[in-house]
C-alpha positions as a printed NumPy array, in Angstrom:
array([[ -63.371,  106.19 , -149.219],
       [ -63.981,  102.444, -148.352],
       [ -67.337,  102.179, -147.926],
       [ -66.679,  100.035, -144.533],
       [ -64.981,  102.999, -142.977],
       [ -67.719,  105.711, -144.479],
       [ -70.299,  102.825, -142.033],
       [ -67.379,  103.413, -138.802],
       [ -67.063,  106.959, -139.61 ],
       [ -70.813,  107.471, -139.327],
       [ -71.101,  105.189, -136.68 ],
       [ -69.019,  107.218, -134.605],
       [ -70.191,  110.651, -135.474],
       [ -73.624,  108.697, -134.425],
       [ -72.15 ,  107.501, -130.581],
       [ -70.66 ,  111.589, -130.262],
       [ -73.895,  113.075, -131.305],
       [ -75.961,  110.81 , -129.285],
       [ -73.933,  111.468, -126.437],
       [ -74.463,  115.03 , -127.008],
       [ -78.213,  114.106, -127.203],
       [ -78.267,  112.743, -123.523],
       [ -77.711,  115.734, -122.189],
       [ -80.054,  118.074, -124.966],
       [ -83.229,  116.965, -124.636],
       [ -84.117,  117.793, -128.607],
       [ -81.58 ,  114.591, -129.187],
       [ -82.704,  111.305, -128.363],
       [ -79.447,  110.244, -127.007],
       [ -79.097,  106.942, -126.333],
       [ -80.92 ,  104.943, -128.904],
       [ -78.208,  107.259, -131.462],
       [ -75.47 ,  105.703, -129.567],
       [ -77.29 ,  102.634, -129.51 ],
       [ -77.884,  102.784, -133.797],
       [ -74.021,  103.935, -134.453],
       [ -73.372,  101.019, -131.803],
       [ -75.325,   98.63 , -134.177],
       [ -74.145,  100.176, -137.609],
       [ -70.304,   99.587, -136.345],
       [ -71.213,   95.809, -135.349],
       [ -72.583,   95.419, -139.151],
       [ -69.965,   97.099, -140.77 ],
       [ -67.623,   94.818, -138.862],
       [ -69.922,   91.446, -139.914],
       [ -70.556,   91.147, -136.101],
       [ -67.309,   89.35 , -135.851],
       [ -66.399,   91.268, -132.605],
       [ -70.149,   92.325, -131.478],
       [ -72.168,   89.399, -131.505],
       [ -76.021,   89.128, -131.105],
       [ -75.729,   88.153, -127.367],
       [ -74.044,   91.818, -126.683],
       [ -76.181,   93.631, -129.307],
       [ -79.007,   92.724, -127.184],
       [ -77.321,   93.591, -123.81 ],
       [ -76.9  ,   96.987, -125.55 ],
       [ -80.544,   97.013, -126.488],
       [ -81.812,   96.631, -123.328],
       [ -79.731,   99.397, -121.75 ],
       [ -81.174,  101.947, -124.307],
       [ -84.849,  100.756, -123.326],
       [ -83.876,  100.537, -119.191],
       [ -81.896,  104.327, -120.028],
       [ -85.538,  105.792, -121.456],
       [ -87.326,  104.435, -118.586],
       [ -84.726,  106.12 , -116.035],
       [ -85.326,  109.258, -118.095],
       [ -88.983,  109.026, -117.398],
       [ -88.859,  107.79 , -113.915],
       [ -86.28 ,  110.275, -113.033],
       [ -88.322,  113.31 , -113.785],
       [ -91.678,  112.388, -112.432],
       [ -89.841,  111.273, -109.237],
       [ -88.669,  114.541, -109.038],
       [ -92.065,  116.376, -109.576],
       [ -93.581,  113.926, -107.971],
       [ -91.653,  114.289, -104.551],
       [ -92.713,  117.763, -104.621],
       [ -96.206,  117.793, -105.829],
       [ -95.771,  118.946, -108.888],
       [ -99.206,  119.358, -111.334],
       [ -99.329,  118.157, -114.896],
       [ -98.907,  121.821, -115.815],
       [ -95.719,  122.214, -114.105],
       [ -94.358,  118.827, -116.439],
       [ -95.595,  120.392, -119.43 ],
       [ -93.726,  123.822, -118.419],
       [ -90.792,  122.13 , -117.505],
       [ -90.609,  120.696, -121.094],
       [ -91.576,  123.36 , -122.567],
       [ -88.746,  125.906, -120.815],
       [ -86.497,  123.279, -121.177],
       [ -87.142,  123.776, -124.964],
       [ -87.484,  127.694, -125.087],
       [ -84.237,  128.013, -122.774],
       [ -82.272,  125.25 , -125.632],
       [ -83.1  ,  127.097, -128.271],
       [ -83.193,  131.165, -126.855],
       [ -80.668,  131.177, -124.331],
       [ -78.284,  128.772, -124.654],
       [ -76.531,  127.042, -123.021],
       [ -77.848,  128.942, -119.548],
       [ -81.436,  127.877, -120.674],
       [ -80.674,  124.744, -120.609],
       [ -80.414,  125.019, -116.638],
       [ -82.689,  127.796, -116.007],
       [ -85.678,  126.663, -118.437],
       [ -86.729,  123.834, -116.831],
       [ -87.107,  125.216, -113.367],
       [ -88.759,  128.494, -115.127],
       [ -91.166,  126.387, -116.984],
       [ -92.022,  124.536, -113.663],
       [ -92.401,  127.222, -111.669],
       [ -94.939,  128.724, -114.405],
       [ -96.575,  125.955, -114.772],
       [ -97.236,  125.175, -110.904],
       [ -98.724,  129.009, -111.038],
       [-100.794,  128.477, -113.95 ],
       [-101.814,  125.219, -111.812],
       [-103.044,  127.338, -108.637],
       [-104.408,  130.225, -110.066],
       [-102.864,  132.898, -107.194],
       [ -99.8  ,  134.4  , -107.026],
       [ -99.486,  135.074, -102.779],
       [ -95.987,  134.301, -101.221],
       [ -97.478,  130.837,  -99.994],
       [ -98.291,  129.586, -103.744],
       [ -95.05 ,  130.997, -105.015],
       [ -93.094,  129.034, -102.03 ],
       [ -94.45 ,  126.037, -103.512],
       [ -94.367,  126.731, -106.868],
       [ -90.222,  127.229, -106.364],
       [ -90.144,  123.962, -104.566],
       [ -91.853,  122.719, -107.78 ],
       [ -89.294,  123.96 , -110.   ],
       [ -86.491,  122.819, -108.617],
       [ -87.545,  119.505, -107.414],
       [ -88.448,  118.961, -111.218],
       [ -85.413,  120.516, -112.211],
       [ -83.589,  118.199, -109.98 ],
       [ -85.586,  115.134, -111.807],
       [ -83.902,  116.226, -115.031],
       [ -80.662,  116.306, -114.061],
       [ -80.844,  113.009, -112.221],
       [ -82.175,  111.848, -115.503],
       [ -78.988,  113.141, -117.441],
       [ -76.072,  111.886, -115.121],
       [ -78.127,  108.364, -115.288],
       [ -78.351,  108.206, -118.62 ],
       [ -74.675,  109.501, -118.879],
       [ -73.598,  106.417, -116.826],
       [ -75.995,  104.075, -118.559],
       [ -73.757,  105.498, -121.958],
       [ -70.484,  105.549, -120.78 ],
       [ -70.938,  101.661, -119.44 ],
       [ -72.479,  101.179, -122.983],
       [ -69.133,  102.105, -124.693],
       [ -67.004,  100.462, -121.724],
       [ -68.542,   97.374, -122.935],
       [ -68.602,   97.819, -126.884],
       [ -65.287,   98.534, -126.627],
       [ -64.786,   95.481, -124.269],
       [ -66.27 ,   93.412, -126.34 ],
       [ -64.905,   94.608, -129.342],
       [ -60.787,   93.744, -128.449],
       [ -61.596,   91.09 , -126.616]])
């Protein structure tokens, strides 16, 4: 194989599995399809993808891990959420990835945040569980805000490779 289409083959295996990765949190989506972005522009001598859009590119990776951040601590936030709930959330966001997928994926975040949020208060009456429940899913809600963001912040990144590139 041409070693300019092994670089395009990888680079697109790299866009797939990073748009995979915006959606599993073990991935780190975007800045993959950002890299198999870059590797296609230097296989192609950045003939078609010059520096100007390279950087445009850049910056949407940075401004998509800011919305991922932002998106999740509005969402705790907004509800009160403790530091313990955010580390439960990751962490059943993890557990439900890896032990019940791809249900976990859904249900592990708002498990871990509800956990956490009890840990937090210490009781378990029907007022602290309210709240903890509000916890979980307003976190849970912060996650998947984060996701469809970032899918829209990938999606206009390959609108405007691909733009750029037949143009």
């Amino acid at each position: 194989m041409d070693p300019k289409t092994l670089y395009y083959v990888i680079a697109v295996v790299l866009v797939v599995v990073g748009i995979i990765g915006t959606v599993l949190p073990a991935l780190p989506g975007l800045p993959l399809v950002f890299a198999g972005m870059l590797l296609a522009a230097w296989a192609g001598d950045f003939e078609q993808i010059g520096p100007a859009m390279i950087v445009l590119l850049a910056v949407l990776t940075l401004l998509s891990m800011a919305v991922d951040f932002w998106a999740t601590a509005h969402g705790a936030k907004r509800v009160g959420a403790s530091r313990k709930a955010l580390v439960g959330a990751v962490l059943g966001t993890f557990a439900g990835l890896f032990v019940f997928p791809p249900v976990g994926l859904f249900v592990g975040p708002f498990a871990g945040a509800l956990a956490g949020e009890l840990l937090h208060q210490r009781s378990v009456d029907r007022r602290s569980f309210g709240h903890a429940t509000k916890v979980g899913f307003g976190t849970w809600f912060g996650i998947v805000l984060g996701v469809v963001l970032k899918l829209g912040i990938a999606f206009a990144m390959i609108g405007l490779f691909a733009l750029a590139w037949w143009l």
